[in-house]
Every structure is written in C-alpha cells, then in structure tokens.
C-alpha positions as CSV (number, residue, x, y, z in Angstrom):
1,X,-1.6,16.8,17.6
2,X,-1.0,18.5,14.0
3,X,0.2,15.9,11.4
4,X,2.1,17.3,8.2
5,X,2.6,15.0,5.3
6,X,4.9,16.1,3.1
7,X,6.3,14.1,-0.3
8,X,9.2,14.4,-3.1
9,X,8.3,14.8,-6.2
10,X,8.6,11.0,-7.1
11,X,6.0,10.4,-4.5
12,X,2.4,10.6,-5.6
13,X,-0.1,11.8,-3.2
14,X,-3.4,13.6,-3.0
15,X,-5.6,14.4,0.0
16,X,-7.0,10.1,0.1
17,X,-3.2,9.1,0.4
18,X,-2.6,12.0,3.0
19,X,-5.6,10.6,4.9
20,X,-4.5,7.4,5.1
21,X,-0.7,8.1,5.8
22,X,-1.9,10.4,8.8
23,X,-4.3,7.9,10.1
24,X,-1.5,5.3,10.4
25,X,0.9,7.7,12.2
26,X,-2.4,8.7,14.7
27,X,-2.7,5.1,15.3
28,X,0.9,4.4,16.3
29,X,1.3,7.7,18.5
30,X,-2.2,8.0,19.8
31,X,-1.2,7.4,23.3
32,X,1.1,10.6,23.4
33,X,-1.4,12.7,21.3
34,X,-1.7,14.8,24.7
35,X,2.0,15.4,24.9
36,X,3.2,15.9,21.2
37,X,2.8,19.6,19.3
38,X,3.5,18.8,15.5
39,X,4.1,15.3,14.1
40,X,6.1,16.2,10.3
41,X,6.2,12.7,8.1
42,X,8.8,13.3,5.1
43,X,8.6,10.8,2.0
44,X,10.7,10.1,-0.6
45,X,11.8,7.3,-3.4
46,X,15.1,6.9,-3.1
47,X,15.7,5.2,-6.5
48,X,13.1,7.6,-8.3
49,X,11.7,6.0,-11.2
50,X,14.4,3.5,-11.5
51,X,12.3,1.6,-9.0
52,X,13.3,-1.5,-6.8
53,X,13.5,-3.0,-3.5
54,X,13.0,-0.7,-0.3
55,X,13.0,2.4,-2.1
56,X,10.2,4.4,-0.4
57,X,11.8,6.2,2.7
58,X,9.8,7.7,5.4
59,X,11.1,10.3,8.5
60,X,8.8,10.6,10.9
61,X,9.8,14.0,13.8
62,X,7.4,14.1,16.6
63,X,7.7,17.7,18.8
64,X,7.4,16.7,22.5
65,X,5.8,19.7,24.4
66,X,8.5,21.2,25.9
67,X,11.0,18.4,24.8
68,X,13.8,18.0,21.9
69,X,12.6,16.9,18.7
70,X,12.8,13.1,18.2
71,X,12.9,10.9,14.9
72,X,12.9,8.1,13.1
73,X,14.0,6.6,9.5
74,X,12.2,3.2,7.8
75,X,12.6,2.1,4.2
76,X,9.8,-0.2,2.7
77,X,8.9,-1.4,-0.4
78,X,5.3,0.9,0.2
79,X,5.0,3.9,1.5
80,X,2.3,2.8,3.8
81,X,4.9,0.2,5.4
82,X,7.8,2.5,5.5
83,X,5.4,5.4,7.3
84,X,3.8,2.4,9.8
85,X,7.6,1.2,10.6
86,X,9.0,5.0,10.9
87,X,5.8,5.7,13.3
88,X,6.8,2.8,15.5
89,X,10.0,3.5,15.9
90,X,9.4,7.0,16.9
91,X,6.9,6.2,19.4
92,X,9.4,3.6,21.0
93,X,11.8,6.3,21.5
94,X,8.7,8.6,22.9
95,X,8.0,5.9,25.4
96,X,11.9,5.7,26.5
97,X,12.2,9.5,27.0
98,X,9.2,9.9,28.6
99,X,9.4,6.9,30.4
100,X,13.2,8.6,32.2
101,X,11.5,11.8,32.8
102,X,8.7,9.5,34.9
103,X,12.0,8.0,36.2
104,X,13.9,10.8,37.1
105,X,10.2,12.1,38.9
106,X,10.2,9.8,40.7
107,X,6.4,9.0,39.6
C-alpha cells in the first residue's frame, strides 16, 4: 500500500512529520493493506495563520483494488488528530463495502 502525504502551504511538514502522518494512517488501515493500491492524505489549515479551533483538515482517499475510490473528511485542532480521525473513518467505510461484497458472495 503506497501512502502520499500531501500539505497546503500553511501546513508545515518535512520527511519526520510525513513519517509520522503515514505511520498513523498504516495503523488504522493495516488490515486492508492487501486490498488497497494508493492511500492520498490531503492537509490543510483552514483558517491559515489566523489560527483557532478545529482548523487543521485532513482527506484521507483509499484506492480499493478494483473498487471506487472511498474518503473521508476530519477537522482537529492537530494534524495528527484530524489524520487519525480521517483514517478511521475511511477504514469504517472499507469495512462496510467490503463487508457487502463478502455479503453479496455469499462468503
């Protein structure tokens, strides 16, 4: 599974912060790393330097071999939290679509 991190320009990131971002998306979609192509994680600061609240948005697509593209938006306060909650909610929607093909099987 190929992860791609990929930031606005209010978002500060070098290859430590990539690491870490792309370790905490493995984590969370680990158990479909056999069934997914490309994983793309967008971030962005949605107030800019303006700062605030939950400002730090974070998409995360997952490519399904052979499937439709599925994704999923989380704001934080962190980037970390916002990439951790995207992740999660991406991999619930992995388990649902893979759980009706299973389903539909009849496996």
């Amino acid at each position: 599974m190929f992860i791609q991190i990929n930031t606005d320009n209010q978002i500060h990131s070098g290859a430590e912060v990539n690491e870490r971002l792309e370790g905490r998306v493995r984590d969370k979609l680990k158990r479909f790393g056999e069934r997914l192509t490309h994983v793309e994680v967008h971030i962005s600061d949605l107030d800019g330097p303006k700062g605030g609240g939950d400002d730090k948005r974070a998409t995360v697509e997952a490519r399904p071999n052979g499937l439709a593209p599925v994704a999923a938006v989380a704001d934080a306060s962190s980037v970390d939290t916002a990439v951790a909650n995207a992740a999660t909610k991406v991999a619930r929607v992995l388990d649902h679509t893979f759980g009706k093909l299973t389903d539909r099987k009849g496996h």
